[in-house]
Structures are given as structure tokens and as C-alpha cells.
C-alpha positions as a Markdown table, in Angstrom:
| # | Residue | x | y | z |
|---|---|---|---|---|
| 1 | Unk | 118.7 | 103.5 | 83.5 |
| 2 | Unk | 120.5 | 105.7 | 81.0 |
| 3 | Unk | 123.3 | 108.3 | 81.4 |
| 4 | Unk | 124.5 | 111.1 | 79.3 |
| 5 | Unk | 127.9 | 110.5 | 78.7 |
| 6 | Unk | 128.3 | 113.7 | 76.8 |
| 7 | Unk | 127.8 | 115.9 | 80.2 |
| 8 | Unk | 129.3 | 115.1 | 83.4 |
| 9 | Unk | 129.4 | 117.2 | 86.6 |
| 10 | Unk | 133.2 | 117.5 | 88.0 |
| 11 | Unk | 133.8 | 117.9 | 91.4 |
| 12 | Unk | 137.9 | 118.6 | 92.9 |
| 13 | Unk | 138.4 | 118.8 | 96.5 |
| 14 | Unk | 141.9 | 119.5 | 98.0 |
| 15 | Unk | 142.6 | 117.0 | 100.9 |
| 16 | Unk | 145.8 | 117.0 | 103.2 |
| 17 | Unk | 148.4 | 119.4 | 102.7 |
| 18 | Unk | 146.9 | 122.8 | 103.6 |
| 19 | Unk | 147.3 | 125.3 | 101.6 |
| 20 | Unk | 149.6 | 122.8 | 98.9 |
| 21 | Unk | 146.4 | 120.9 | 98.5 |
| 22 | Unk | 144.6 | 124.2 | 97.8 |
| 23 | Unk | 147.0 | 124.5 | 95.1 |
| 24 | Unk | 147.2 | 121.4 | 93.9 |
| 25 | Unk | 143.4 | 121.2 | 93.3 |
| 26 | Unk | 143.8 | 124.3 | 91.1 |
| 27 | Unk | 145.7 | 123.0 | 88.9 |
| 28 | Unk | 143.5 | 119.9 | 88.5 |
| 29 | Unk | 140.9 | 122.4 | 87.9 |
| 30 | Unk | 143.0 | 124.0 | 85.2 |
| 31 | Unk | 144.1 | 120.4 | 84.0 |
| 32 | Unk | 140.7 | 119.8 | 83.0 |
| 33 | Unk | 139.7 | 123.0 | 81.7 |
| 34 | Unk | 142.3 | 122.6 | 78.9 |
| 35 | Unk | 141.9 | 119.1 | 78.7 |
| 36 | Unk | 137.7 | 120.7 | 77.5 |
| 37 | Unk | 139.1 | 123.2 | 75.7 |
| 38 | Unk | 141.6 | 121.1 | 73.0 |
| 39 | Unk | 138.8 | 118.6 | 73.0 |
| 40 | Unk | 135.8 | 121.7 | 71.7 |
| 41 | Unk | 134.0 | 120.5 | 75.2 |
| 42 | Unk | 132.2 | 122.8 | 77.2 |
| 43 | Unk | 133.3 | 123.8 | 80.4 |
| 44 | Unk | 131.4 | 125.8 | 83.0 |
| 45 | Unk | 131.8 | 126.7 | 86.8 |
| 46 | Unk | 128.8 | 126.0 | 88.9 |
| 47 | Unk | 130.0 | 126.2 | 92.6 |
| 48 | Unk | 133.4 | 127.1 | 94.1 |
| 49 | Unk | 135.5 | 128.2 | 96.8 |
| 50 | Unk | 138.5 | 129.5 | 96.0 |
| 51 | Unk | 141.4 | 130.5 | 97.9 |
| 52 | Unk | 143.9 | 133.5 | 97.2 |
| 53 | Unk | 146.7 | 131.4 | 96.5 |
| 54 | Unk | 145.2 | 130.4 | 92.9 |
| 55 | Unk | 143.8 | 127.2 | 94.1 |
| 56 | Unk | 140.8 | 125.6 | 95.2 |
| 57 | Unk | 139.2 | 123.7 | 98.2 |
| 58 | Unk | 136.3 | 122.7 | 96.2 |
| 59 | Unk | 135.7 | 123.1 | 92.8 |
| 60 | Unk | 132.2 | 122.0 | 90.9 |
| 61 | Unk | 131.7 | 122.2 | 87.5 |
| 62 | Unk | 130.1 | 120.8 | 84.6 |
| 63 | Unk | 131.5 | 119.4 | 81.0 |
| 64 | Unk | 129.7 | 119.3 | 78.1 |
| 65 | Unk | 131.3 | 117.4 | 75.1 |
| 66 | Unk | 131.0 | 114.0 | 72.7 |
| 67 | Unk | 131.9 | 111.3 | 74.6 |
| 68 | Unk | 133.2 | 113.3 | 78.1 |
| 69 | Unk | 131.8 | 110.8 | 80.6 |
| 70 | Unk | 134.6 | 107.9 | 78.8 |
| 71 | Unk | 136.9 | 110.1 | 78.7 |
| 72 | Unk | 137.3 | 111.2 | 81.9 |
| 73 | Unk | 135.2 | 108.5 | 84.1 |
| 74 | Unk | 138.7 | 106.8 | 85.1 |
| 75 | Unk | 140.0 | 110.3 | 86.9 |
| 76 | Unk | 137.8 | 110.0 | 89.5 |
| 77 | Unk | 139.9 | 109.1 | 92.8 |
| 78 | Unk | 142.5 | 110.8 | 94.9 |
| 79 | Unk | 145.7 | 112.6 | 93.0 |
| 80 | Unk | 148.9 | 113.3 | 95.1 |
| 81 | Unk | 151.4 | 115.1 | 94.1 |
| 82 | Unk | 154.9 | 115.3 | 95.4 |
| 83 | Unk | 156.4 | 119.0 | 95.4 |
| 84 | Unk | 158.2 | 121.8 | 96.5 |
| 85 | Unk | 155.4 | 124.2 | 97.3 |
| 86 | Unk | 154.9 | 127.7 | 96.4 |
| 87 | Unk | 154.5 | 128.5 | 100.2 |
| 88 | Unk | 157.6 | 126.5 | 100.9 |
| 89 | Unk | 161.3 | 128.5 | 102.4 |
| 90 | Unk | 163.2 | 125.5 | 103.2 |
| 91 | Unk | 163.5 | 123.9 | 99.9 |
| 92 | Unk | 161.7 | 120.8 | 101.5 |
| 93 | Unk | 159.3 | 118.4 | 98.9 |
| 94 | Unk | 156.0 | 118.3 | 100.4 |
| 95 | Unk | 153.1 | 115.8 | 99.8 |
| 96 | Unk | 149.7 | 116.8 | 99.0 |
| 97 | Unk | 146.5 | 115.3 | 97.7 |
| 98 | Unk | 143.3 | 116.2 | 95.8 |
| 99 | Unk | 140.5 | 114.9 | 95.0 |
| 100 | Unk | 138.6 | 114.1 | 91.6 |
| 101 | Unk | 134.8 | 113.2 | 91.0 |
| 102 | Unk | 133.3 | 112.7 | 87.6 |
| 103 | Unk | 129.5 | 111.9 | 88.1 |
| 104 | Unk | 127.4 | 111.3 | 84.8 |
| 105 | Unk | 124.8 | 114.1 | 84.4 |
| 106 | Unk | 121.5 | 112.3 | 84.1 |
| 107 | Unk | 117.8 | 113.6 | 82.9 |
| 108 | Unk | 115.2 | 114.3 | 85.3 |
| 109 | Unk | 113.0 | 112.1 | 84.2 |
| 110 | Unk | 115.9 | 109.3 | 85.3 |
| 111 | Unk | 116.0 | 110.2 | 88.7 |
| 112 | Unk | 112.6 | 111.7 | 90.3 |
| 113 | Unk | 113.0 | 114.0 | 93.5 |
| 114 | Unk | 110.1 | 114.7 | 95.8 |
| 115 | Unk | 110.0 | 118.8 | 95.9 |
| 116 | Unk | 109.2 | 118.3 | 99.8 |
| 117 | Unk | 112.5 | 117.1 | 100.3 |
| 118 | Unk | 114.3 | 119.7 | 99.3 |
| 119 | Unk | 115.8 | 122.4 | 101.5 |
| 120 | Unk | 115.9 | 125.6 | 99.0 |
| 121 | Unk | 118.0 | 128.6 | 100.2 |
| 122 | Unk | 119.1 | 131.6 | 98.5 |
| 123 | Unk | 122.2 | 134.2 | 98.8 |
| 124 | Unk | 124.5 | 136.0 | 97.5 |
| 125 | Unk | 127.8 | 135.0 | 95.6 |
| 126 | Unk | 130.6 | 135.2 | 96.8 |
| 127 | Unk | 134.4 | 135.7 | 95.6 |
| 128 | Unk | 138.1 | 134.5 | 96.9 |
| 129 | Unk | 138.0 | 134.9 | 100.5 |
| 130 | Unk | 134.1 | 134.7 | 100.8 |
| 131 | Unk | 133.6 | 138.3 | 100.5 |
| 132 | Unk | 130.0 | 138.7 | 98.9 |
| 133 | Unk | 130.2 | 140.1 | 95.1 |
| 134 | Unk | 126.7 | 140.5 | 94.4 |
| 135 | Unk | 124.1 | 142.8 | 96.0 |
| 136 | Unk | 121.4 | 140.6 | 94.6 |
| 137 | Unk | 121.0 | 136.6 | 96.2 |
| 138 | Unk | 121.2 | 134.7 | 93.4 |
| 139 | Unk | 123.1 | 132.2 | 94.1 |
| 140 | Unk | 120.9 | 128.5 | 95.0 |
| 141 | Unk | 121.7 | 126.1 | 97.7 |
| 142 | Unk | 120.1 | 122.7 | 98.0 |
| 143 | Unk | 119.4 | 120.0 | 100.8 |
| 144 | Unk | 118.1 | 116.9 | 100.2 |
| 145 | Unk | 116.7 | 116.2 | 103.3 |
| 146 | Unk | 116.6 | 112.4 | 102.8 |
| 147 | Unk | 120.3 | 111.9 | 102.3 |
| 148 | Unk | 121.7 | 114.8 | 103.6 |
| 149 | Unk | 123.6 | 116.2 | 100.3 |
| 150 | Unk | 123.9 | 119.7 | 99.9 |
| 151 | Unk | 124.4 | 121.3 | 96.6 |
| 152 | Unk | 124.7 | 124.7 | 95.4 |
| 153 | Unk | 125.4 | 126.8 | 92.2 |
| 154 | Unk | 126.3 | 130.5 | 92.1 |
| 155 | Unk | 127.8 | 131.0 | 88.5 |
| 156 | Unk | 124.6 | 132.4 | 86.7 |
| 157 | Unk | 123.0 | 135.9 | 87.2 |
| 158 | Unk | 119.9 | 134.4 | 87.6 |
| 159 | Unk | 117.7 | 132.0 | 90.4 |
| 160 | Unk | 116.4 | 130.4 | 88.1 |
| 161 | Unk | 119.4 | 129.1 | 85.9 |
| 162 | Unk | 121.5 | 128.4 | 89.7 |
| 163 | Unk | 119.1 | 126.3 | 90.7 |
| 164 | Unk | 119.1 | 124.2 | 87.8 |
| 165 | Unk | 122.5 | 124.2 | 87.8 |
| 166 | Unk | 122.0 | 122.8 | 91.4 |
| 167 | Unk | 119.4 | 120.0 | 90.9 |
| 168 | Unk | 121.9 | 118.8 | 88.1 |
| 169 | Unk | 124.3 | 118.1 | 90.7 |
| 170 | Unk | 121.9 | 117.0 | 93.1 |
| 171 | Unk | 120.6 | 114.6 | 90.4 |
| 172 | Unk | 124.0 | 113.2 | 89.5 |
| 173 | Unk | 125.0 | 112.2 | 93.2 |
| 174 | Unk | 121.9 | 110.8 | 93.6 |
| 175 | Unk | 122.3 | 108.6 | 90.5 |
| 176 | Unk | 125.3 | 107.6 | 91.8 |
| 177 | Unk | 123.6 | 106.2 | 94.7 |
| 178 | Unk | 121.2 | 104.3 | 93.1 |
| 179 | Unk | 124.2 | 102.5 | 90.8 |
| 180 | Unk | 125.6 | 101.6 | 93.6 |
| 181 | Unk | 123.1 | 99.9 | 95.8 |
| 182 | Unk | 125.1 | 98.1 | 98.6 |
| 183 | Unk | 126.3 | 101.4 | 99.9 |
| 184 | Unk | 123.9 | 102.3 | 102.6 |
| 185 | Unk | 124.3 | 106.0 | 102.3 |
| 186 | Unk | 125.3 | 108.7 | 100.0 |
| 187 | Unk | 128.5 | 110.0 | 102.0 |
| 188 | Unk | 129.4 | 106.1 | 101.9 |
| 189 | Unk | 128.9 | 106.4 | 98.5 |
| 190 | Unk | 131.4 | 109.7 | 98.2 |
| 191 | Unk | 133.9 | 108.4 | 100.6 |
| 192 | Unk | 134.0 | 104.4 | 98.0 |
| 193 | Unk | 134.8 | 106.5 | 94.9 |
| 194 | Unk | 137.8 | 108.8 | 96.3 |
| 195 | Unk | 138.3 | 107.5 | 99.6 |
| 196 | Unk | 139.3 | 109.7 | 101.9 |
| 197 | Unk | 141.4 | 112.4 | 100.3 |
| 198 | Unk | 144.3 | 110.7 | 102.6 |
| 199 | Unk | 148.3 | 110.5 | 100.9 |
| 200 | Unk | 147.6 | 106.6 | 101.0 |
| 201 | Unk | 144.6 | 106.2 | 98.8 |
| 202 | Unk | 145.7 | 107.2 | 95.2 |
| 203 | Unk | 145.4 | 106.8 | 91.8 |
| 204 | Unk | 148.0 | 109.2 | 90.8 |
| 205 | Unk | 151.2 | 110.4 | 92.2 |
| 206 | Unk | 153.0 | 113.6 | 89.9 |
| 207 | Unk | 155.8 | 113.9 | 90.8 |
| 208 | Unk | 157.7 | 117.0 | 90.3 |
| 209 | Unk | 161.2 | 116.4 | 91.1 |
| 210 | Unk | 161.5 | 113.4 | 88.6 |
| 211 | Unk | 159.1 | 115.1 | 86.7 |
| 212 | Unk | 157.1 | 111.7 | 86.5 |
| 213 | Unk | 153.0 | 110.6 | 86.8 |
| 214 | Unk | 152.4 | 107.4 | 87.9 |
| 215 | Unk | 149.2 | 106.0 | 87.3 |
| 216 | Unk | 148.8 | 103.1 | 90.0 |
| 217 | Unk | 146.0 | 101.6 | 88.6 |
| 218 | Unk | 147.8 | 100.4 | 85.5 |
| 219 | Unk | 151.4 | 100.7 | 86.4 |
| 220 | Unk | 152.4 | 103.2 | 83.5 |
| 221 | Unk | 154.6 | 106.0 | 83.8 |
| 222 | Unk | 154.4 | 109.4 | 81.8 |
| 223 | Unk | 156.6 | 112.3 | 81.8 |
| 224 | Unk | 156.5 | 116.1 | 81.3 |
| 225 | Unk | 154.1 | 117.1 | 83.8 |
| 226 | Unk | 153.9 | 121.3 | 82.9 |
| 227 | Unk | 152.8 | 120.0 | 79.1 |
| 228 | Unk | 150.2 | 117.2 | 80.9 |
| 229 | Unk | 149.1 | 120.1 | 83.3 |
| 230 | Unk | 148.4 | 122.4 | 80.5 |
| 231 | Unk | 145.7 | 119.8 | 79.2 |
| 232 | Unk | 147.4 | 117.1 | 76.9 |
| 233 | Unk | 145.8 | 114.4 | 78.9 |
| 234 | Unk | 145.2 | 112.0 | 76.0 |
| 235 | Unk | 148.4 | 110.0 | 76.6 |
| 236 | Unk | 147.0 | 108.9 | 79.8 |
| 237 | Unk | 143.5 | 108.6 | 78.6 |
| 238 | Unk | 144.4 | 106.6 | 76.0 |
| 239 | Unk | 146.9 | 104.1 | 78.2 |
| 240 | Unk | 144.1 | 103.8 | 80.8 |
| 241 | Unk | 141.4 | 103.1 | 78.0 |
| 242 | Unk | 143.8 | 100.2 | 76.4 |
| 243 | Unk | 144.9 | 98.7 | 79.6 |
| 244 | Unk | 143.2 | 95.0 | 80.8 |
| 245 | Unk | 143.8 | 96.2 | 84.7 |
| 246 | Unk | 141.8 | 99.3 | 83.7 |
């Protein structure tokens, strides 16, 4: 079964640390936008919920670029950072973590889906604070009744485009699913490739004070974390990509 590794569907959850996490997953999002951006990739929001701090809880999205899915593939896990927070009076470094899923965007005719177990709901979108933005429902959520994942898309003006939007994602955690056949379920699945959002389970510490990012995986150390947060990921990329622990 073949994947498109020039489209992926990007997913960024905050996980514990409040409203730090909320944060934190914001600038992942913004990470990755530049990241797209100095690359000439595509990036688009499907599906958010954002807080009024600047940050997310979740975040999904989709890339569109040559050669996205190698790029990026190795991001997936849990990120912690290690920081004085915005929110913060005392002066006291918190720890926070977020999130990252990078699941390969696959055609339809790849992964069939029964129309009679889908769950297909309509509203409207909303903004920061889930007040309602649009007088028209637009906006497409999704349950597949057989797993239990729910989806949803509320970026376009249209159904029609949200809903394809949602089956795309839909389509890309099921994929994942079927790659990996000894999980029994899909929330098995979700909870083996970025465990669960805990401070333990990381890939990647930033942190701010030394101003240092520590990849675990490969035991490299890179500095400058504004200029890395402002999308100059490719020294990391690259050290990930050449590395035999990778």
C-alpha cells in the first residue's frame, strides 16, 4: 500500500502544563508553518481549537510539499519544553509538553470506508473561545463508528470542501491503523506514536534557559531556539536523517 509522501496531515496537541502547554503547542504550530513556508510547501488549517493566549489545545492541519512526509515523519512524539511562562509572576521555570503527529495523507482508493459507518454532522465554525463565527454550518464533523475516531474540518466556506478535508484525516488515521496491525485499536494506535502527552515520554526537550534542544532519540544538541522556532528546522532534520539510532 502506497503513501503520498508529498502531503501529510499534522496534528499538535498541548498535554500537561495548562495553559504553558496551550502555548507551547502554538509555537509548534508556528514552528511548522515556517518550517512549509522556507521549504515552498503548502500549509493549510483544517480543524482547531485555539485558546486566547496564542496557543493551541489541538491543532490539525495539512502540508503539501516534495518530499514533506521524510521530512517531518521523525517529529512525531511528545516535545517538552522547559520555561519561564508567559502566565508566570514568580520567575519560576515550568515544564510543559506537546504533542506532534505526522500521518501520511493516503488516496481513497488505498483505504475504502463503508458510508454506513460514518457519523456525518454539520455546524457552525467557531473562533478563540468557541464563540460561533459563521451564521451558516459549514463546518463537517465525522465518526467512524467502527473505531470510534472523530474528525472534523471547519477551514473552508463550503460542506463540501470541509468534508473532504475531514475524510482526509479520517483516511490518514485509519492508514495508520492498518500499518500497524498488532495494535488492537486505533486510540492504541494514537497513544504508541506520542504516548501519553506526559513530561516523561519525549523526544525533545527546548530548553529555554540554556537556550538548548535536545533531541533524545539521537543524543544531539542544537542551540538558538527563537531562530529554530522561527522555522530553520533543517539542522535537526538533517542530524536525525544522518543518524544510525534514527
Amino acid at each position: 500500500m502506497d503513501t503520498n509522501t508529498n502531503k501529510v496531515i499534522i496534528e499538535v496537541r498541548a498535554g500537561a502544563g495548562g495553559d504553558e502547554a496551550s502555548i507551547f503547542a502554538g509555537d509548534l504550530v508556528h514552528m511548522y508553518q515556517r518550517y512549509a513556508q522556507k521549504k515552498g510547501w503548502k500549509f493549510a488549517e483544517l480543524d482547531s481549537n485555539s485558546t486566547s493566549l496564542d496557543g493551541y489545545k489541538t491543532f490539525i492541519g495539512r502540508i503539501e510539499g516534495l518530499g514533506v512526509y521524510d521530512a517531518l515523519k521523525q517529529e512525531s512524539g511528545v516535545h517538552r519544553v522547559q520555561r519561564i511562562p508567559k502566565t508566570e509572576k514568580g520567575g519560576r521555570i515550568h515544564t510543559s509538553t506537546a504533542s506532534v503527529a505526522i500521518l501520511p495523507v493516503v488516496d481513497e482508493r488505498e483505504v475504502v470506508i463503508n458510508p454506513n459507518d460514518l457519523e456525518i454532522s454539520f455546524f457552525r465554525s467557531s473562533g478563540p473561545g468557541g464563540q460561533n463565527v459563521n451564521k451558516v454550518e459549514t463546518a463537517v464533523r465525522i465518526v467512524h463508528k467502527p473505531t470510534g475516531v472523530v474528525v472534523a474540518s471547519q477551514s473552508e466556506r463550503s460542506q463540501n470542501a470541509n468534508k473532504e478535508n475531514a475524510m482526509g484525516v479520517l483516511r490518514a488515521r485509519i492508514f495508520e491503523a492498518m500499518r500497524e496491525q498488532q495494535v488492537a485499536s486505533m486510540g492504541a494506535l494514537r497513544n504508541e506514536q506520542i504516548g501519553s502527552n506526559e513530561r516523561s515520554e519525549k523526544i525533545r526537550t527546548y530548553n529555554f534557559p540554556e537556550d538548548r534542544i535536545t533531541d533524545h532519540r539521537i543524543g544531539k544538541k542544537f542551540h538558538n531556539i527563537p531562530k529554530i522556532l522561527e522555522g530553520n528546522l533543517d539542522p535537526i532534520i538533517e542530524a536525525f536523517q544522518k543518524s544510525p539510532s534514527a
